[in-house]
N, C-alpha and C positions, 0 to 999 in steps of 0.2 A: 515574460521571457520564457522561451521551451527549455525545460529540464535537458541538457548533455547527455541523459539517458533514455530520455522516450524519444524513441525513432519516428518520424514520418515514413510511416511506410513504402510509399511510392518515391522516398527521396534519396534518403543514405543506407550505406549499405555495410557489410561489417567489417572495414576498416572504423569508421564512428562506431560501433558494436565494443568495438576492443578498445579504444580507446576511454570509451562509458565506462568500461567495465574498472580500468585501470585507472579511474579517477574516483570514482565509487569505492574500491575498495583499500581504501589512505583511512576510511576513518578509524578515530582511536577508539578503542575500546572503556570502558570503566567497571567499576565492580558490581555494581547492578546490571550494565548492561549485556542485551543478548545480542551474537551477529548472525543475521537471517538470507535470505535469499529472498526479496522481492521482486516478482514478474509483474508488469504490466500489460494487459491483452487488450486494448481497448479499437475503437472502426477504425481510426488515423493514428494514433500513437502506440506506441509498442515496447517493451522496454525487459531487460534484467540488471539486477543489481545486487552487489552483498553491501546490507546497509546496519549499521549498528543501532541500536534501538532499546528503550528501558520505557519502566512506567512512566506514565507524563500525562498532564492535563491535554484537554484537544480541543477542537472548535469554540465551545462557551466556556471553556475554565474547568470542564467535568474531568477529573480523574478516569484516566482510562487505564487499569490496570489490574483486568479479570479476575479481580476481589482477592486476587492473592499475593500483591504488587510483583506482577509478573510483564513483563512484555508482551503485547497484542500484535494481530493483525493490523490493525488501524495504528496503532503508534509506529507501527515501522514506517506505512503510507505516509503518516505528517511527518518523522523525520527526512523520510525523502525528499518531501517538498518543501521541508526546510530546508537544507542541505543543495535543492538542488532546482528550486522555486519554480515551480507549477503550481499551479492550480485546484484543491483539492474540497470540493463542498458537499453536505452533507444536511440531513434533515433528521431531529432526534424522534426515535418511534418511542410510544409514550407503552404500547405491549410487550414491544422488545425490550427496554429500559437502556436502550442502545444508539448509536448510530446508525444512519444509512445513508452511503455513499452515493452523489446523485451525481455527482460530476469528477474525474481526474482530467487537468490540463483542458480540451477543446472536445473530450469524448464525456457526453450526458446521456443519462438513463432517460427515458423515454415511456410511452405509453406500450411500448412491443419490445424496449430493453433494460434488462438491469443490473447493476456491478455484484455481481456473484464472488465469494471470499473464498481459497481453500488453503487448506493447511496440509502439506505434503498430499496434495491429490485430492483430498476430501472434505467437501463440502461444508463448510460448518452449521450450524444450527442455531448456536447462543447467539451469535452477533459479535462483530468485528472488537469491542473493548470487553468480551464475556470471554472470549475464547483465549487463553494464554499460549504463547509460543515460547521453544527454547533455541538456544544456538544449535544452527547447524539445520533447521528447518526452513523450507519451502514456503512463503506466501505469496499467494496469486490474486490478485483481482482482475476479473473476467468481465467484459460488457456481452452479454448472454441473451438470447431473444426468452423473454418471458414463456414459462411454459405454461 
């Protein structure tokens, strides 16, 4: 099932935009958690959303929550796709001690692309369960031609 909030680009238009938007932004909040702003840029789907988000295990069981049990870039993505079920895989980097994102929904990294993280505009460095975000911040995941 396509997530209500990732658009087909070439499909809908933003009436489903606002509507996304006003469905996305119902969730409740709780005392750990942070509410973020996650973008989706990916070849076919596309998407924004204010989604609530806190520390949580992810893909294998691993505690994602940038060693200071803080909210991440990547737990915001899995609550999305809980919340709103897509599709969301990843392969763990044994350098990075991280995640990386190989696929959201029907858009996969590739040999010439790959899901780029940023946190209010800038690129992060740690890795998507290293880097902590707070309420009121910007997350984007970008499918990006490898440089």
């Amino acid at each position: 099932m396509t997530s209500p909030f990732l658009l087909r680009k070439s499909a809908l238009g933003a009436a489903a935009l606002a509507f996304a938007l006003t469905c996305g932004a119902a969730s409740p909040a709780t005392a750990q958690s942070t509410q973020v702003t996650l973008d989706i840029a990916g070849r076919d789907f596309t998407g924004t959303i204010p989604i609530t988000t806190g520390p949580r295990p992810v893909f294998d069981g691993t505690l994602c929550d940038a060693g200071s049990n803080s909210s991440t870039p990547i737990t915001a993505l899995i609550d999305a796709s809980d919340k709103f079920e897509f599709n969301v895989q990843s392969n763990y980097d044994e350098g990075l001690k991280d995640f990386i994102v190989t696929a959201i929904d029907v858009d996969e990294a590739d040999s010439t692309h790959q899901w780029n993280i940023y946190v209010n505009g800038t690129l992060i460095t740690n890795g998507g369960c290293h880097t902590a975000v707070a309420s009121g911040d910007n997350v984007k995941f970008a499918l990006e031609p490898i440089a």
